[in-house]
C-alpha positions in Angstrom: 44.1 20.9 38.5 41.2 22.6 36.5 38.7 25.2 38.0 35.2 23.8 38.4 32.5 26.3 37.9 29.2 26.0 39.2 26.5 28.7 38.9 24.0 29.9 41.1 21.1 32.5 41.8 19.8 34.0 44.3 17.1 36.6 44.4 19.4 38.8 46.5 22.5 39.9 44.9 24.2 41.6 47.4 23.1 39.7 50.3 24.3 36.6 48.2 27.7 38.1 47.5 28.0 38.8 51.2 27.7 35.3 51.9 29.9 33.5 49.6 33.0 36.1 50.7 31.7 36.9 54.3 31.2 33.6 55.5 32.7 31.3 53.0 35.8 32.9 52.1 35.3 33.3 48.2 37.2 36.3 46.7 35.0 38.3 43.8 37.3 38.2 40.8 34.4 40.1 38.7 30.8 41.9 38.5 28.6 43.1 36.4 26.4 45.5 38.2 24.2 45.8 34.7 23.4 42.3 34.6 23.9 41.6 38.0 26.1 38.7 38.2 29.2 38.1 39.8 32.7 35.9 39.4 34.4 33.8 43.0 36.7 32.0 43.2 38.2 29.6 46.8 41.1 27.6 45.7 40.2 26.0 42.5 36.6 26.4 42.7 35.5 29.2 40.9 31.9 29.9 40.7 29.2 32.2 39.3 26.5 34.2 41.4 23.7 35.8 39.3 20.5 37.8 40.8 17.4 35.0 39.9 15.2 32.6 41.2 17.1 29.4 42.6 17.4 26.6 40.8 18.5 22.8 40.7 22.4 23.5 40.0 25.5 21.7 40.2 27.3 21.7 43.5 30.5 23.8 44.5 32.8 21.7 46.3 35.3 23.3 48.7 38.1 22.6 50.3 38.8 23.4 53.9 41.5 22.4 56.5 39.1 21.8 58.9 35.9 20.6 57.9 34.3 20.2 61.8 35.3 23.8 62.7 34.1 25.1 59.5 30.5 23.6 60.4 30.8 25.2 63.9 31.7 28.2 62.9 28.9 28.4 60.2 26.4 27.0 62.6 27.6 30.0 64.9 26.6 32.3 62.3 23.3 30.8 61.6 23.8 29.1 58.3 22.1 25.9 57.7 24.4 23.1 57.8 24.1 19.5 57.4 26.1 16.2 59.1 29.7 15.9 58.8 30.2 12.8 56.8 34.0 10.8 56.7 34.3 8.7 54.0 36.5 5.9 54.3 39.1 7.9 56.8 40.2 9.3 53.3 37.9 12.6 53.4 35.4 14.7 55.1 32.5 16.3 53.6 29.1 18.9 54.9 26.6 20.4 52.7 26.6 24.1 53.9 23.1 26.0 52.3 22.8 29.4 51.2 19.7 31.9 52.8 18.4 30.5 49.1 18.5 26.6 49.7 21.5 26.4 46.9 24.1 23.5 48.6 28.2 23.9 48.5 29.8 20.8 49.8 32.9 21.8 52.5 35.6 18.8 51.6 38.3 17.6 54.1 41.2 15.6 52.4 42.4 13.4 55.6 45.6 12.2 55.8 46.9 9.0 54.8 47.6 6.0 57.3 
């Protein structure tokens, strides 16, 4: 499977780093402390985290093995997160915000009957 990359700003570098490996579990593969910008990766999503105002972007979608305890655990940590969504009994999804209002979608693969 390819690597998706999505790329996203927030006016807080570090602080935004810190999320994305703190509390989502990406590991920084690069940065470039001139330009401020960084490389993550989680599974086969890899995205890019630049210092800038936040913008209308594409959306990271991760998977997790446990979509509902991800959304607790978030939500125990103060993060904005949306409804847990099944689709079809084939797969569960959340939109999970950054401080910035960017949106990564938290995937679930159910399976099969």
């Amino acid at each position: 499977m390819t690597a998706l990359r999505v790329w996203y700003f927030v006016p807080e570098f570090d602080l935004g780093r810190d999320f994305y490996k703190r509390l989502l579990g990406f590991e920084e593969t690069y940065v470039d402390w001139e330009d401020k910008w960084s490389k993550l990766e989680h599974g086969s999503m890899r995205i890019a985290l630049s210092e800038g105002e936040p913008s209308e972007a594409g959306v990271a979608m991760v998977d997790v093995d446990d979509v509902l305890a991800e959304a607790d655990r978030l939500r125990g940590e103060g993060v904005e997160v949306g409804t847990v969504v099944e689709l079809a009994g084939q797969m569960r999804i959340v939109d999970v915000f950054d401080p910035y209002g960017n949106r990564i979608q938290l995937a679930q693969h159910l399976p099969g009957p």
